[in-house]
C-alpha positions as CSV (number, residue, x, y, z in Angstrom):
1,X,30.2,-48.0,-3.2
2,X,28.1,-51.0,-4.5
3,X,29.8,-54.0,-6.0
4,X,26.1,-55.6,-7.4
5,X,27.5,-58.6,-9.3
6,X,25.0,-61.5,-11.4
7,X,26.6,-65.4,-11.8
8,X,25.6,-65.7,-15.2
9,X,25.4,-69.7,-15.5
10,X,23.2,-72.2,-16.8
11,X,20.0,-73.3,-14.5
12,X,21.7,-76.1,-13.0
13,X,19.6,-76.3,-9.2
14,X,17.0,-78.6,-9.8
15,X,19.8,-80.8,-10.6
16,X,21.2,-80.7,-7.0
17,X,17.5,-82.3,-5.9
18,X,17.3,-85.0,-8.1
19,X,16.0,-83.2,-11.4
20,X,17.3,-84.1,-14.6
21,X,16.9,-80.5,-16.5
22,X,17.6,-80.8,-20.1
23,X,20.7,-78.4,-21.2
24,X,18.0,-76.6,-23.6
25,X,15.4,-75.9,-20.9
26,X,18.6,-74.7,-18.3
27,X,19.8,-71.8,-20.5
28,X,16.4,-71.1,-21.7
29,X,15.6,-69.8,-18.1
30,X,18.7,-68.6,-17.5
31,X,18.2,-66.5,-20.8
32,X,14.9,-65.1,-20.0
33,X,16.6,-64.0,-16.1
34,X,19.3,-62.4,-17.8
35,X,17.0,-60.6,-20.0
36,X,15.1,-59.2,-17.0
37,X,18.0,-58.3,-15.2
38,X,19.7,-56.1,-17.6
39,X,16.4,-54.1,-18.6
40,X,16.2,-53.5,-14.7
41,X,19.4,-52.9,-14.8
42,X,18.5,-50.2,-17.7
43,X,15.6,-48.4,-15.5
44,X,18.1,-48.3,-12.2
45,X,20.7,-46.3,-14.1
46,X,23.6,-49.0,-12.5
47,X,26.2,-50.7,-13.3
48,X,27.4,-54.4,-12.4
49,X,30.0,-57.1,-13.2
50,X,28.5,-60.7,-14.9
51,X,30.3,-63.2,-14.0
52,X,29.9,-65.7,-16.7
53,X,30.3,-69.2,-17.5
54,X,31.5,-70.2,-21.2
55,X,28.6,-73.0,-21.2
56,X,26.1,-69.7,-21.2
57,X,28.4,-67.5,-23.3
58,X,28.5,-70.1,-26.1
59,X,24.9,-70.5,-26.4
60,X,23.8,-67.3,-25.7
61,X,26.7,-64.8,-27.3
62,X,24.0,-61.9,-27.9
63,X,23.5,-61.7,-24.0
64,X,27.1,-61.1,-23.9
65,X,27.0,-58.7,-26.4
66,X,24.3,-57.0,-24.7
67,X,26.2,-56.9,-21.3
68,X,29.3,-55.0,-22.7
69,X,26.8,-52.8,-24.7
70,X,25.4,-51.3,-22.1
71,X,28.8,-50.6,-20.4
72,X,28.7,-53.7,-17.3
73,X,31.9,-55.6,-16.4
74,X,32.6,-59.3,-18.2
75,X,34.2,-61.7,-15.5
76,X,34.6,-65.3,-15.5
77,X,32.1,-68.2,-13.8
78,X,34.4,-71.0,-15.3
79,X,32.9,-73.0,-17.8
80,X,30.6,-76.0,-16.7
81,X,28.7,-74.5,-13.4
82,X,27.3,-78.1,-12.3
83,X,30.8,-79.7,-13.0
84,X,33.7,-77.7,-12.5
85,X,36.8,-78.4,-13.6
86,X,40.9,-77.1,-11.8
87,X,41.4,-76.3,-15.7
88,X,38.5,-74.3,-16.2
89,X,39.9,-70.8,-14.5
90,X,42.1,-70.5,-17.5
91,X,40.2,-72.1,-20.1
92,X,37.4,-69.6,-19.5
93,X,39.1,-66.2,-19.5
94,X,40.1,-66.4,-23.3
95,X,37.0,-68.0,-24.3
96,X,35.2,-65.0,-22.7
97,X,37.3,-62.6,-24.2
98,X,37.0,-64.2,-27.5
99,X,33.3,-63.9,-27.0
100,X,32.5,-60.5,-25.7
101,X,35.5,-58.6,-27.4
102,X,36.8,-57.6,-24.3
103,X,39.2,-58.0,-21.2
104,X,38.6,-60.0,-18.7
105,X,40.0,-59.3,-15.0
106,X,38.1,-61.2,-12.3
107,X,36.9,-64.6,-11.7
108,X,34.0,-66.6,-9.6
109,X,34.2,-69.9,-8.7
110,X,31.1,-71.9,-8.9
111,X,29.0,-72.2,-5.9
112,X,31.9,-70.1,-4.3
113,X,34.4,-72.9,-4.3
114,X,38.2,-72.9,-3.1
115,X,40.2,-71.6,-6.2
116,X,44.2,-71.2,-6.1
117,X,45.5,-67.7,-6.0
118,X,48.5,-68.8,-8.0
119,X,46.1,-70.4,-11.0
120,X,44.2,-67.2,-11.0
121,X,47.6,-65.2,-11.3
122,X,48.9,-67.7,-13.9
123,X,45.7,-67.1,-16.1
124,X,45.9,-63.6,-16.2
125,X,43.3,-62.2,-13.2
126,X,44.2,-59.6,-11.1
127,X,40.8,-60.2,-9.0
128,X,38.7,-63.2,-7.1
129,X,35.4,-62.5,-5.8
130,X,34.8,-66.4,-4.5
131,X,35.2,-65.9,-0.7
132,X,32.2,-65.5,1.1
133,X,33.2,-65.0,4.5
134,X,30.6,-66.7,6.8
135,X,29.4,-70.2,7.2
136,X,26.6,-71.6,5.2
137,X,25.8,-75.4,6.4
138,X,26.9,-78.0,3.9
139,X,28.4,-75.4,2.3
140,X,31.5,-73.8,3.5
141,X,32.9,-72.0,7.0
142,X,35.3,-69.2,6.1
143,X,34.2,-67.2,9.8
144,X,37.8,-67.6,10.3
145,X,38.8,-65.8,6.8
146,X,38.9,-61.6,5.9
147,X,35.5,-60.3,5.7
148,X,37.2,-57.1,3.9
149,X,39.0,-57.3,-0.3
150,X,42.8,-57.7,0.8
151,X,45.5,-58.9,-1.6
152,X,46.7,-62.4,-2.0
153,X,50.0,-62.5,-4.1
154,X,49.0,-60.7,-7.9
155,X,45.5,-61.5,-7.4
156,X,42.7,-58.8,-4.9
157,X,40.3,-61.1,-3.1
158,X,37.4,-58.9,-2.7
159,X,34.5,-61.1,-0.8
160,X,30.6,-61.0,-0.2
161,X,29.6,-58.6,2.4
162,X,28.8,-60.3,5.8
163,X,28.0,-58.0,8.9
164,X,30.6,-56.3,10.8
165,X,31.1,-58.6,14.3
166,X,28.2,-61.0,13.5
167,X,29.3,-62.0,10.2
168,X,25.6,-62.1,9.6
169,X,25.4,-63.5,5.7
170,X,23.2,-60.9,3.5
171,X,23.9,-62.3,0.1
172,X,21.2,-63.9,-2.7
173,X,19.4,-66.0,-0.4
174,X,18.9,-63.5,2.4
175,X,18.0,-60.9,-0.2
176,X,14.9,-63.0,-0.3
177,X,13.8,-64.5,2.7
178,X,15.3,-61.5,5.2
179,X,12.0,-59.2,6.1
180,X,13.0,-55.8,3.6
181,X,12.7,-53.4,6.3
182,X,15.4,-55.9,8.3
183,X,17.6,-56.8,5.1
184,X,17.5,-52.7,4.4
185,X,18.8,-51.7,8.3
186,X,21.8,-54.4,7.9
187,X,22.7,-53.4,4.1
188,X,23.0,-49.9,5.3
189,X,24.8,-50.8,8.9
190,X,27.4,-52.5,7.1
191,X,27.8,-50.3,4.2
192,X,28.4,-47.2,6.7
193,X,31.0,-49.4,8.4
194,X,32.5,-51.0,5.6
195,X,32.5,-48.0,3.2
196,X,31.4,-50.8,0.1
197,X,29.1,-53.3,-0.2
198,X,29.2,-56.4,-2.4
199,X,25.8,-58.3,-3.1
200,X,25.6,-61.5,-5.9
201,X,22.6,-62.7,-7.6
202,X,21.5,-65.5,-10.4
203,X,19.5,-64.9,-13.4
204,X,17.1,-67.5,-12.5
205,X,16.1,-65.7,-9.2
206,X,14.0,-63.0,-11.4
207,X,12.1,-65.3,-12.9
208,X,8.7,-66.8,-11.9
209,X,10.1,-70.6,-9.4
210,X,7.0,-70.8,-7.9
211,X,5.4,-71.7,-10.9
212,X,7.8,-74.5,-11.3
213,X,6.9,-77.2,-8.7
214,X,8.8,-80.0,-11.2
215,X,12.2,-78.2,-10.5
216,X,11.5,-79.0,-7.1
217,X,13.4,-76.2,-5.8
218,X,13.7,-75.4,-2.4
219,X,10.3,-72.6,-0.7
220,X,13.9,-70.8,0.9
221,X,14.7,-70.1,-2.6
222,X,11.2,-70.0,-4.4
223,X,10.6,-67.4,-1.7
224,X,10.4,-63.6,-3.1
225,X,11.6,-64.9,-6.7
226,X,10.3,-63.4,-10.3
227,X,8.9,-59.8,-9.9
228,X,9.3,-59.8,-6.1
229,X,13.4,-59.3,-6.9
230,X,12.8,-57.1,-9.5
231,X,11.2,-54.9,-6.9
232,X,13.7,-55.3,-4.7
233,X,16.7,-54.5,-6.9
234,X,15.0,-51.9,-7.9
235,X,14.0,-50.5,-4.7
236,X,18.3,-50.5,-4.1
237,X,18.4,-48.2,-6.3
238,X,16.1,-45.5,-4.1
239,X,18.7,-46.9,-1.2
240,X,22.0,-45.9,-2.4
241,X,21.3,-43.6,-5.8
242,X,22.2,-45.3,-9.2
243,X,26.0,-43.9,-9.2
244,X,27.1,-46.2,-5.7
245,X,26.8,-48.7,-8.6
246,X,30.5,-49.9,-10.1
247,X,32.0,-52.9,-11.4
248,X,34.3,-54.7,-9.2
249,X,37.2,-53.5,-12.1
250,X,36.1,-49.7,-11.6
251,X,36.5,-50.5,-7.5
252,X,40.1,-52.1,-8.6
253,X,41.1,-48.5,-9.6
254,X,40.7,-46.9,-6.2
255,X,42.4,-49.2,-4.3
């Protein structure tokens, strides 16, 4: 199974290097990456969970629309990606639902921060998907932490795939910089081992950084963006065949 998941959020990077995006310009590419992803989406035949954040829901509620339309999950991002708030895992889930019409079961934290188990209980989640299990300089170390979903309290943790053993990070940013033929052999590996597979992206990957240079964002993550990772989601499609693709709620029901 296939957990392919999308952190639906305003374009907030450039303004971890210094750039002062307007709010206008953010959700405007933001909006046009969403757009791509969900055709794609369309063509592959799958199905994903969107975790979004109420800034992008608010100003952009026919994306939402359009994500429970054509049958994907609604989860939470909290509300301001850039500044996050300790309120913001309950002030998001009834803004959400309020927004897309639907229930809303998991939660994100930005940039995969700590979040309480007993907050996401309180609020009403009966999933996390925050932990990413490896270390990622100036980021986070959680070597030491489950690389497998396991259940904290009320609340499932399911986390990013890593490697078996190695703990060898294949998420977003090594979707575009790892070689395919290498990034294909380890996706496989630890989906034969694992039995599932869980892979995040941002709207703003699939479309065109390069062309950019006054974001200022980063070659690592400029690399293979635009129609480079709509090839390469698409190819995942060949991988696994379009029906190893659920939503993190459908994978809820088998455990």
């Amino acid at each position: 199974m296939i957990l392919l998941s999308f952190d639906i959020e305003e374009f907030d990077l450039p303004k971890e290097h210094g750039v002062d995006i307007s709010f206008e310009e953010s959700m405007r590419v933001s909006k046009e990456g969403t757009r791509i992803i969900l055709q794609t989406l369309k063509e592959m035949g799958a199905k994903a969970t969107f975790f979004c954040t109420t800034n992008f829901a608010e100003n952009a509620p026919e994306l939402i629309h359009q994500i429970v339309a054509d049958g994907h999950e609604l989860a939470s991002h909290g509300c301001d990606h850039f500044n996050p708030k300790e309120e913001d895992v309950s002030r998001s889930k009834p803004m959400l639902e309020a927004i897309g019409g639907v229930t809303v079961r998991g939660y994100r934290q930005p940039r995969m921060g700590k979040v309480s188990y007993e907050a996401l209980a309180q609020a009403g989640y009966t999933y996390d998907a925050s932990l990413h299990p490896t270390a990622i300089p100036g980021r986070y170390n959680h070597r030491d932490l489950p690389r497998l979903p396991f259940q904290e309290g009320r609340v499932m943790e399911i986390p990013t795939s890593v490697t078996p053993w190695l703990r060898i990070p294949l998420f977003w940013l090594a979707f575009h910089n790892y070689p395919w033929w290498m990034y294909k052999l380890l996706c496989r590996w630890t989906h034969r081992h694992d039995g599932l597979f869980v892979i995040y992206f941002h709207p703003w990957e699939f479309v065109e950084l390069a062309e950019h240079p006054e974001w200022k964002v980063p070659a690592i993550i400029k690399r293979g963006a635009g129609k480079q990772m709509v090839k390469r989601l698409s190819a995942m499609a060949s991988l696994f065949g379009k029906d190893a693709f659920q939503t993190f709620s459908h994978f809820l029901l088998l455990v």
